[in-house]
PyMOL Python script that loads the backbone (N, CA, C, O; Angstrom):
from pymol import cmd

cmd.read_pdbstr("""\
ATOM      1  N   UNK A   1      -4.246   9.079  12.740  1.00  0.00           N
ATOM      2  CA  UNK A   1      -4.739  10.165  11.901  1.00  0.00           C
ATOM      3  C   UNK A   1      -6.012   9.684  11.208  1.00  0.00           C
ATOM      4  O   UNK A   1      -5.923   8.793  10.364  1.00  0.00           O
ATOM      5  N   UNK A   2      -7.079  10.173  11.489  1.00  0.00           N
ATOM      6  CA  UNK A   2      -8.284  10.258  10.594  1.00  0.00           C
ATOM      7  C   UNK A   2      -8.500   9.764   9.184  1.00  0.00           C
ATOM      8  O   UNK A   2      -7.623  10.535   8.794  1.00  0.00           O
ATOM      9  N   UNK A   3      -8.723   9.417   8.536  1.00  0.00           N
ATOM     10  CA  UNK A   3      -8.515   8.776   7.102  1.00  0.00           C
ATOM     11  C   UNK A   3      -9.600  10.526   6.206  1.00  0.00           C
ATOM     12  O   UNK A   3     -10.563  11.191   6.588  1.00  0.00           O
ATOM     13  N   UNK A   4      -9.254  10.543   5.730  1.00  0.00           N
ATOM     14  CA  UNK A   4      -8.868  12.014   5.017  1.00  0.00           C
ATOM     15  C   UNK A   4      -7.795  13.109   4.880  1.00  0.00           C
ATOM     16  O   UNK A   4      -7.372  13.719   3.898  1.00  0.00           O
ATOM     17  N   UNK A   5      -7.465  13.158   6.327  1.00  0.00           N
ATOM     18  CA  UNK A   5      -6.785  14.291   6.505  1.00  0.00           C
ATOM     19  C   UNK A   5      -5.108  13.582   5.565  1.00  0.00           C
ATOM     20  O   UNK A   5      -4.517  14.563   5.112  1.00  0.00           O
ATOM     21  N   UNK A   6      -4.647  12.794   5.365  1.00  0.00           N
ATOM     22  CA  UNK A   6      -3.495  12.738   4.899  1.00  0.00           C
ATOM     23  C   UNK A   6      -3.873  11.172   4.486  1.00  0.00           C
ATOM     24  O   UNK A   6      -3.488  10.265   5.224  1.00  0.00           O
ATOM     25  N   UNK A   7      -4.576  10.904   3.382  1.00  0.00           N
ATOM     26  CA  UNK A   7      -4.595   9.370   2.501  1.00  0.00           C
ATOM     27  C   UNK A   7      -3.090   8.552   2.216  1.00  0.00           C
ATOM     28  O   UNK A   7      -2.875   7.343   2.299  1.00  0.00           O
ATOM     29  N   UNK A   8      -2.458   9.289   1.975  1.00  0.00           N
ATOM     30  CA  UNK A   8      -0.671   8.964   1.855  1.00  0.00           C
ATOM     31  C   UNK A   8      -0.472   8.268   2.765  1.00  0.00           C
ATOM     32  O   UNK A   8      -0.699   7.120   2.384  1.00  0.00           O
ATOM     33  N   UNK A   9      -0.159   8.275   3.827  1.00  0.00           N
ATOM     34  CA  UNK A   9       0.438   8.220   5.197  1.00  0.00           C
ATOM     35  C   UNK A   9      -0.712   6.346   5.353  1.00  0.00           C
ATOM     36  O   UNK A   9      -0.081   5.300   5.505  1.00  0.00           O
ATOM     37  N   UNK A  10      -2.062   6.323   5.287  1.00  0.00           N
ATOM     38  CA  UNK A  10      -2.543   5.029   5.195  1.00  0.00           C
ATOM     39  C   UNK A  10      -2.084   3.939   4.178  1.00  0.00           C
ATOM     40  O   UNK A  10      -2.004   2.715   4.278  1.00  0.00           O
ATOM     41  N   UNK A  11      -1.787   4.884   3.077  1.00  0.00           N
ATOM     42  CA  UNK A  11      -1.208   3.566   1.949  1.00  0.00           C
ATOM     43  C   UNK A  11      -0.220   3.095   2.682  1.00  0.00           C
ATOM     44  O   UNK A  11      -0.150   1.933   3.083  1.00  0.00           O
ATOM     45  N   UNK A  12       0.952   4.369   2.984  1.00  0.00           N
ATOM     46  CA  UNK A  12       2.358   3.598   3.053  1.00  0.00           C
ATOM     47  C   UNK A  12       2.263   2.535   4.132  1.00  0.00           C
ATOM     48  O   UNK A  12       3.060   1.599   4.201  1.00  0.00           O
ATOM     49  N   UNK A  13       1.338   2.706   4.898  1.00  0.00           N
ATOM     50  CA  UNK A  13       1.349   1.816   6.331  1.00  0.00           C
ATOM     51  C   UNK A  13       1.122   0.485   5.525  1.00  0.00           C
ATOM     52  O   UNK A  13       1.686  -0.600   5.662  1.00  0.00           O
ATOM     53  N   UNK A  14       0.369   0.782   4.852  1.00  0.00           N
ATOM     54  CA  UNK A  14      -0.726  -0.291   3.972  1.00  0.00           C
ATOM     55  C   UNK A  14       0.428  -1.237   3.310  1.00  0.00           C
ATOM     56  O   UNK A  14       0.438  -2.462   3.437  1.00  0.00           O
ATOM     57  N   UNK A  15       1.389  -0.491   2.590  1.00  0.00           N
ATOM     58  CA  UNK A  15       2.474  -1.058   1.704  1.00  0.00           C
ATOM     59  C   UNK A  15       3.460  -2.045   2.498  1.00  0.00           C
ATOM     60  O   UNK A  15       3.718  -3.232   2.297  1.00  0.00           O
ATOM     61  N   UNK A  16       3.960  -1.070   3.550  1.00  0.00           N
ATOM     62  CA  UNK A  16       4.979  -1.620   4.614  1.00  0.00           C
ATOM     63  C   UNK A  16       4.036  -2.934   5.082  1.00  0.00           C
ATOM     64  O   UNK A  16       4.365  -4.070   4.740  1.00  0.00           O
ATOM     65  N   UNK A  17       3.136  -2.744   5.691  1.00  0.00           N
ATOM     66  CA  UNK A  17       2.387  -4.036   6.116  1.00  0.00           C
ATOM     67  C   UNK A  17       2.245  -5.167   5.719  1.00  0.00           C
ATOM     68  O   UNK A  17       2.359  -6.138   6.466  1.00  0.00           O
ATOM     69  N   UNK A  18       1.918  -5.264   4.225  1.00  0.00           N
ATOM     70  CA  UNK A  18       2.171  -6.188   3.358  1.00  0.00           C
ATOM     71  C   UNK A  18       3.401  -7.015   3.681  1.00  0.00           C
ATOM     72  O   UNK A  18       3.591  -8.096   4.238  1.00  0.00           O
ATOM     73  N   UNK A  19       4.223  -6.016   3.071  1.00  0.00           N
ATOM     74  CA  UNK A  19       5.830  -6.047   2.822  1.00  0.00           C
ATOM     75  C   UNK A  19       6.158  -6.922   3.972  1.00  0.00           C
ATOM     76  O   UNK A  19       6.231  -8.146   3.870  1.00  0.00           O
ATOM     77  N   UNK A  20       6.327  -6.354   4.917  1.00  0.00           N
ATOM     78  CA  UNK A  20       6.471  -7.197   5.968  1.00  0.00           C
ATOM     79  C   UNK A  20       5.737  -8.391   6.265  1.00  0.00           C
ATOM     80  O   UNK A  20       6.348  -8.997   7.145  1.00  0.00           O
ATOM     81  N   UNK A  21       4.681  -9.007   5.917  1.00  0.00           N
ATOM     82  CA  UNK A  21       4.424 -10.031   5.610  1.00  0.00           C
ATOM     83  C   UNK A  21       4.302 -11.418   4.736  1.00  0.00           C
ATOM     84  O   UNK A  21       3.697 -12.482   4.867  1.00  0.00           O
ATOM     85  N   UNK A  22       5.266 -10.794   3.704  1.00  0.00           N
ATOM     86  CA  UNK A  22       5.861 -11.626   2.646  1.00  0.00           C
ATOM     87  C   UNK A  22       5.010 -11.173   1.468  1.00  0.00           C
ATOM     88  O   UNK A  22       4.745 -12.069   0.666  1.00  0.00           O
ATOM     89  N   UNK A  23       4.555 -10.030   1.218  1.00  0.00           N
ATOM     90  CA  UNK A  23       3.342 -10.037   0.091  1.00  0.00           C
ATOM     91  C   UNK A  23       4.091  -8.573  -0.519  1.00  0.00           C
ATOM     92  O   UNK A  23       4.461  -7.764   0.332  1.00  0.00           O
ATOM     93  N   UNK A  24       4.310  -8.241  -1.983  1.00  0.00           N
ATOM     94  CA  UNK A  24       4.498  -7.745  -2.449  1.00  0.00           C
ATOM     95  C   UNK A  24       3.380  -6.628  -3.283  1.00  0.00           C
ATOM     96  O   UNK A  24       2.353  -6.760  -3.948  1.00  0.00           O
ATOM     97  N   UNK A  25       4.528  -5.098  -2.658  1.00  0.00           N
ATOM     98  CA  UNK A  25       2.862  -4.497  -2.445  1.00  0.00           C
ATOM     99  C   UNK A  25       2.457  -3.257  -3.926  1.00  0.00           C
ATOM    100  O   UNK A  25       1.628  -2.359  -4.069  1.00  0.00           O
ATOM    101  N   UNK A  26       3.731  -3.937  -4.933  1.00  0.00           N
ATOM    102  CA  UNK A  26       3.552  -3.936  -6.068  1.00  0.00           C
ATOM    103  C   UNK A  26       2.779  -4.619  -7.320  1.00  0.00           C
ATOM    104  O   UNK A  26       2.429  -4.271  -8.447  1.00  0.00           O
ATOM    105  N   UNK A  27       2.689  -5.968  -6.380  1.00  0.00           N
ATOM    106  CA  UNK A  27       1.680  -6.908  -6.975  1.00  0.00           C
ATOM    107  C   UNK A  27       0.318  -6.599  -6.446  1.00  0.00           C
ATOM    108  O   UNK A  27      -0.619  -6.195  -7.136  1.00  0.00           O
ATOM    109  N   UNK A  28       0.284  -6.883  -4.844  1.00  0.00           N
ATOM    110  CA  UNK A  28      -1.344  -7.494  -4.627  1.00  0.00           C
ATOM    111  C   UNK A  28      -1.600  -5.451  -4.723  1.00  0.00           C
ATOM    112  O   UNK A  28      -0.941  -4.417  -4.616  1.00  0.00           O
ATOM    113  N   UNK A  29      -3.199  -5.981  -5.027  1.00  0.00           N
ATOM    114  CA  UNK A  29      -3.931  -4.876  -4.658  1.00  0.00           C
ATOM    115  C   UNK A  29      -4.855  -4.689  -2.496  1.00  0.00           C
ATOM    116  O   UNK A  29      -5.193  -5.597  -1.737  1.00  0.00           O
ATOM    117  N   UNK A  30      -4.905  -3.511  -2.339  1.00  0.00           N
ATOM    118  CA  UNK A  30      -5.830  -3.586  -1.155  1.00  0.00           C
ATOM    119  C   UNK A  30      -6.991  -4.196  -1.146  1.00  0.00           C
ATOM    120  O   UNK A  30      -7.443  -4.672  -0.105  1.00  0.00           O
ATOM    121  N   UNK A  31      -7.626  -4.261  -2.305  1.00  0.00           N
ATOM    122  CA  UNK A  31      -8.781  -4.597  -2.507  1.00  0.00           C
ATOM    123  C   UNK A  31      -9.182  -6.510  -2.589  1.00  0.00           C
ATOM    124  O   UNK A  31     -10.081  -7.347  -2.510  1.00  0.00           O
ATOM    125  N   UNK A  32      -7.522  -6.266  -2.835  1.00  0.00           N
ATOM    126  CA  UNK A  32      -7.959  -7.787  -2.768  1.00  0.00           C
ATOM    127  C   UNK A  32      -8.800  -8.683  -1.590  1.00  0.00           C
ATOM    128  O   UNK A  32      -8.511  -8.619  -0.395  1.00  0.00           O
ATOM    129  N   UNK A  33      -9.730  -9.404  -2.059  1.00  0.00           N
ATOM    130  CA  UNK A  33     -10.481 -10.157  -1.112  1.00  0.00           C
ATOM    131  C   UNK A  33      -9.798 -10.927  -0.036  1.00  0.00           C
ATOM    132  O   UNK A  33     -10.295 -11.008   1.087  1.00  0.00           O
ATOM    133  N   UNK A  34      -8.376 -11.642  -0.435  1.00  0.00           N
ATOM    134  CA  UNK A  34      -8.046 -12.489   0.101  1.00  0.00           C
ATOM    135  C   UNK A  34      -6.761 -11.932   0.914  1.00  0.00           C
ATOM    136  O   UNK A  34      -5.828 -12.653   1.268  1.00  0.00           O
ATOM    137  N   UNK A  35      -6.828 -10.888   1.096  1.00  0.00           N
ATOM    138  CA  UNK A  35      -5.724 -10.221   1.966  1.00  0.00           C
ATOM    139  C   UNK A  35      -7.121  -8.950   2.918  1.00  0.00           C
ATOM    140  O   UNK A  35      -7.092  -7.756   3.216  1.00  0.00           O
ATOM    141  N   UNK A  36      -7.432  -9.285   2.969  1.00  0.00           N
ATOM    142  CA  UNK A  36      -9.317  -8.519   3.475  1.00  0.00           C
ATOM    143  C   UNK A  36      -8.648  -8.857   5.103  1.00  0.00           C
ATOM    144  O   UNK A  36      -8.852  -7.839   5.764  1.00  0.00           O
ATOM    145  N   UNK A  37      -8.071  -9.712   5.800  1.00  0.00           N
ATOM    146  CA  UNK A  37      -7.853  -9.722   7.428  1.00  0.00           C
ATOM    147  C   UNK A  37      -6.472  -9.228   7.527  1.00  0.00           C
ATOM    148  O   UNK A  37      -5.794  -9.612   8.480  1.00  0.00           O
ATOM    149  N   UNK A  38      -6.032  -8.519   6.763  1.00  0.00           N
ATOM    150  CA  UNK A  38      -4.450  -7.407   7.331  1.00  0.00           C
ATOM    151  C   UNK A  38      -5.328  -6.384   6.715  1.00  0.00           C
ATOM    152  O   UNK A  38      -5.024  -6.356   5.522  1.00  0.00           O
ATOM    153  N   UNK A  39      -6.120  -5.669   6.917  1.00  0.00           N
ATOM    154  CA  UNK A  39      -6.152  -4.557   6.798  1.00  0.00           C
ATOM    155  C   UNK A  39      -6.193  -4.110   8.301  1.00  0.00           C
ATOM    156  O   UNK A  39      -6.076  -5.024   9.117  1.00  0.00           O
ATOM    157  N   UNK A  40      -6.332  -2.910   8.756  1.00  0.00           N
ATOM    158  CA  UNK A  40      -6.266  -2.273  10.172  1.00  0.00           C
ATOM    159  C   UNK A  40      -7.927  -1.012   9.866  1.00  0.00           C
ATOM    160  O   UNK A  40      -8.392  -0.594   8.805  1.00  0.00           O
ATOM    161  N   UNK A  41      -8.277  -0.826  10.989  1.00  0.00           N
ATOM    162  CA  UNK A  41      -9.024   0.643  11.042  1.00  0.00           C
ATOM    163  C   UNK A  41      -8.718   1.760   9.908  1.00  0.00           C
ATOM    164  O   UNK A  41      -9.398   2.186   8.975  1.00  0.00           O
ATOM    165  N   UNK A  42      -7.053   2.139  10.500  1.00  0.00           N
ATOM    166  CA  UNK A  42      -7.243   3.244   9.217  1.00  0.00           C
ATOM    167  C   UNK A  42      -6.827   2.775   8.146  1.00  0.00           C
ATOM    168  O   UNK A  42      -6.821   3.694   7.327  1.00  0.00           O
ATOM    169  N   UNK A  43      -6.246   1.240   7.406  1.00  0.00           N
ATOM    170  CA  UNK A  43      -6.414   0.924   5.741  1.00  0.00           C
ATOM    171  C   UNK A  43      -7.450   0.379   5.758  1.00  0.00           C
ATOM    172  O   UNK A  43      -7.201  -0.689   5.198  1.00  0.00           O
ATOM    173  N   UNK A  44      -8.537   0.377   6.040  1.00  0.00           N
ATOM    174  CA  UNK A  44      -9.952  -0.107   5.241  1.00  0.00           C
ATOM    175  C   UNK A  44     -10.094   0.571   4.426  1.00  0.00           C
ATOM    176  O   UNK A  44     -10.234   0.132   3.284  1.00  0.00           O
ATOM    177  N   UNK A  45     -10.116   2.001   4.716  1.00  0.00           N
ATOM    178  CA  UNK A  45     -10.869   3.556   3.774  1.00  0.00           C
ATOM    179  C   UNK A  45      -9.660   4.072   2.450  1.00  0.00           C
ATOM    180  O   UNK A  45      -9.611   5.142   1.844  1.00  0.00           O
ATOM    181  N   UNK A  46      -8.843   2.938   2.334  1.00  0.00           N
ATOM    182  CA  UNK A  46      -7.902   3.649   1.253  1.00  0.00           C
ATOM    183  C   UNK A  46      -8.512   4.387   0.255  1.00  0.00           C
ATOM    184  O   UNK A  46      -9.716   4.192   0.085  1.00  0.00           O
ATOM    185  N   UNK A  47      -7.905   5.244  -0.486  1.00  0.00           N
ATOM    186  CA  UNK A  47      -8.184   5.669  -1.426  1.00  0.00           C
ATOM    187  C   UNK A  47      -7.831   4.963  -2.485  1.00  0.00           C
ATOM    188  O   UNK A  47      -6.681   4.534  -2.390  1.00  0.00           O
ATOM    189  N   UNK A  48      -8.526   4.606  -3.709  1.00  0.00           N
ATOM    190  CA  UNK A  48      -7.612   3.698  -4.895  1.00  0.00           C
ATOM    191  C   UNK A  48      -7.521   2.247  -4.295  1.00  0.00           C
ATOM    192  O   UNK A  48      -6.837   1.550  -5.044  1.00  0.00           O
ATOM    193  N   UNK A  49      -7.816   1.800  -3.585  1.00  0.00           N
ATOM    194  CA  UNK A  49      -8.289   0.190  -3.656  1.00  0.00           C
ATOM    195  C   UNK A  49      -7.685  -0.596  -4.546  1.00  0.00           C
ATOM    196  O   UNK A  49      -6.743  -1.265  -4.120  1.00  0.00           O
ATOM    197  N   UNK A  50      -8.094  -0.731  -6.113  1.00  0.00           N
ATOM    198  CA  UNK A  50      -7.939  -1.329  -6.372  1.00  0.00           C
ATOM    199  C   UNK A  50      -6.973  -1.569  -7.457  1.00  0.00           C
ATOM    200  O   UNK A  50      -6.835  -2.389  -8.366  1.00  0.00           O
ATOM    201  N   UNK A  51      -6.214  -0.289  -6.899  1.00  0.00           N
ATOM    202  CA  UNK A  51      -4.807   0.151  -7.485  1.00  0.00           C
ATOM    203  C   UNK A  51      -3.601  -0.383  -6.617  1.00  0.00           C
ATOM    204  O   UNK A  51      -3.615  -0.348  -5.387  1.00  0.00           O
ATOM    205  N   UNK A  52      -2.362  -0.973  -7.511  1.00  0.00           N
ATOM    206  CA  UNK A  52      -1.054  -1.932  -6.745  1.00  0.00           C
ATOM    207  C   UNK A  52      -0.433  -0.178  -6.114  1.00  0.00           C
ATOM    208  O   UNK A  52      -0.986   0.880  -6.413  1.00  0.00           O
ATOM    209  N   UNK A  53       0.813  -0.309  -5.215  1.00  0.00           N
ATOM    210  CA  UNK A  53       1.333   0.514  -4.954  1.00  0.00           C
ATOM    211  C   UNK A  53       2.049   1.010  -5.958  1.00  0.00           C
ATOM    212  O   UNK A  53       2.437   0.212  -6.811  1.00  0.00           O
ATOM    213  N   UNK A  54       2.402   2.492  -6.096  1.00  0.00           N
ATOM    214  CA  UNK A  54       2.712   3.234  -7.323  1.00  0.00           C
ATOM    215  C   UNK A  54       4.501   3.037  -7.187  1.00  0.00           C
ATOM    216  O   UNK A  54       5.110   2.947  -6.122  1.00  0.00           O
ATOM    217  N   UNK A  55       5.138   3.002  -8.647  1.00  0.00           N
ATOM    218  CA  UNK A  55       6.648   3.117  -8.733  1.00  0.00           C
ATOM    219  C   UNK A  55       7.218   4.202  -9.272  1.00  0.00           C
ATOM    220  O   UNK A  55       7.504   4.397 -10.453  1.00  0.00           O
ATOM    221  N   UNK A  56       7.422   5.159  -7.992  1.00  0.00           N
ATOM    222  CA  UNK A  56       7.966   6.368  -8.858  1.00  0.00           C
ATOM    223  C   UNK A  56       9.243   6.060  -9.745  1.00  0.00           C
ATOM    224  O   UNK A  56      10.024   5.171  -9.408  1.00  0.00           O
ATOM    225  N   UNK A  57       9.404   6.707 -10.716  1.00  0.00           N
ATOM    226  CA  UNK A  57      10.561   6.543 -11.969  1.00  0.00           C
ATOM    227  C   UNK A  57      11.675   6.961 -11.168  1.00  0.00           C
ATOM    228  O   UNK A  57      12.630   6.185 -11.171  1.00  0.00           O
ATOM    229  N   UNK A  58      11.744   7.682 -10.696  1.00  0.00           N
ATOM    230  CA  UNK A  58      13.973   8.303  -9.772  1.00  0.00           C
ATOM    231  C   UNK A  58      13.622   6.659  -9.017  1.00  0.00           C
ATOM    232  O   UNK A  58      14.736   6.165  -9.193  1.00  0.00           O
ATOM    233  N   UNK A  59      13.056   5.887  -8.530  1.00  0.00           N
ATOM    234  CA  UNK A  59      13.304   4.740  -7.943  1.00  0.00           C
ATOM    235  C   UNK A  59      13.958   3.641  -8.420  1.00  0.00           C
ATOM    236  O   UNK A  59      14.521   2.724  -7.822  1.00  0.00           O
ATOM    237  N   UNK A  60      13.762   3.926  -9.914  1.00  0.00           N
ATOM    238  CA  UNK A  60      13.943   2.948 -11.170  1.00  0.00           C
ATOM    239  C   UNK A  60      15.562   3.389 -11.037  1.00  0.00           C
ATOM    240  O   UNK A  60      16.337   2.452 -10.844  1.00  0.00           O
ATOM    241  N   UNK A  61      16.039   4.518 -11.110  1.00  0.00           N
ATOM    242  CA  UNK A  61      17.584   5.076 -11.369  1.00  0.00           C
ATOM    243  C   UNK A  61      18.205   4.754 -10.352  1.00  0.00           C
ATOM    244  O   UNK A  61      19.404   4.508 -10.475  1.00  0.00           O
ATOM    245  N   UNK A  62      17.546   4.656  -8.991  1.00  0.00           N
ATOM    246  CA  UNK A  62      18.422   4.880  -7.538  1.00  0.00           C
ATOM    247  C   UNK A  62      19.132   3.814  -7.376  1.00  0.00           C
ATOM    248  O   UNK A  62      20.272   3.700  -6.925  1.00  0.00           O
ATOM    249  N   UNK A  63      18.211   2.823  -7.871  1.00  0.00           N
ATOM    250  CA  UNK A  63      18.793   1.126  -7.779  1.00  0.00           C
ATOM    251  C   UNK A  63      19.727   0.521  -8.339  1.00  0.00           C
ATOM    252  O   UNK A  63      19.950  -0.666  -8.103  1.00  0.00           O
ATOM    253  N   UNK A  64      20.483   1.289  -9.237  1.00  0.00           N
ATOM    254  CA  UNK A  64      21.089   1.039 -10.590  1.00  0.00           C
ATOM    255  C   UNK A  64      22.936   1.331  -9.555  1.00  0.00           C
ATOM    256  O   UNK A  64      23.324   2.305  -8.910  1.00  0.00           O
ATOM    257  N   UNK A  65      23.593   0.024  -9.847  1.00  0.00           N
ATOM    258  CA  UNK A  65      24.848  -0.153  -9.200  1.00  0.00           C
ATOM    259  C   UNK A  65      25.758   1.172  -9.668  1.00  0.00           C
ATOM    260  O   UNK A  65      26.913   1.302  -9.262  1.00  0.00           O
TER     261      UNK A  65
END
""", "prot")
cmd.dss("prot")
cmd.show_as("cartoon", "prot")
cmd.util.cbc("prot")
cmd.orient("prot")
């Protein structure tokens, strides 16, 4: 998908990608310099760069035993 038509859909790739590489995608940012060779074609153009991945609040409750 084109990087406009649905920006969402590049983060999450963006997030999972991390994730799966041992990097927490609550901490690092995209922008970071030193994570600059896992990006792909369509996460170069993120939107918000230099923003961590967002924690919606019902995520905070779901987890709760």
């Amino acid at each position: 998908m084109p990087p406009g038509l649905d920006d969402d859909i590049h983060r999450y790739v963006w997030d999972g990608r991390v994730q799966r590489l041992g990097y927490n995608p609550y901490i690092v940012v995209p922008s970071d310099p030193a994570l600059a060779g896992l990006h792909t074609s369509e996460t170069r153009t993120l939107n918000n760069p230099r923003c961590r991945a967002p924690i919606h609040r019902g995520r905070n409750y779901s987890s709760v035993p």
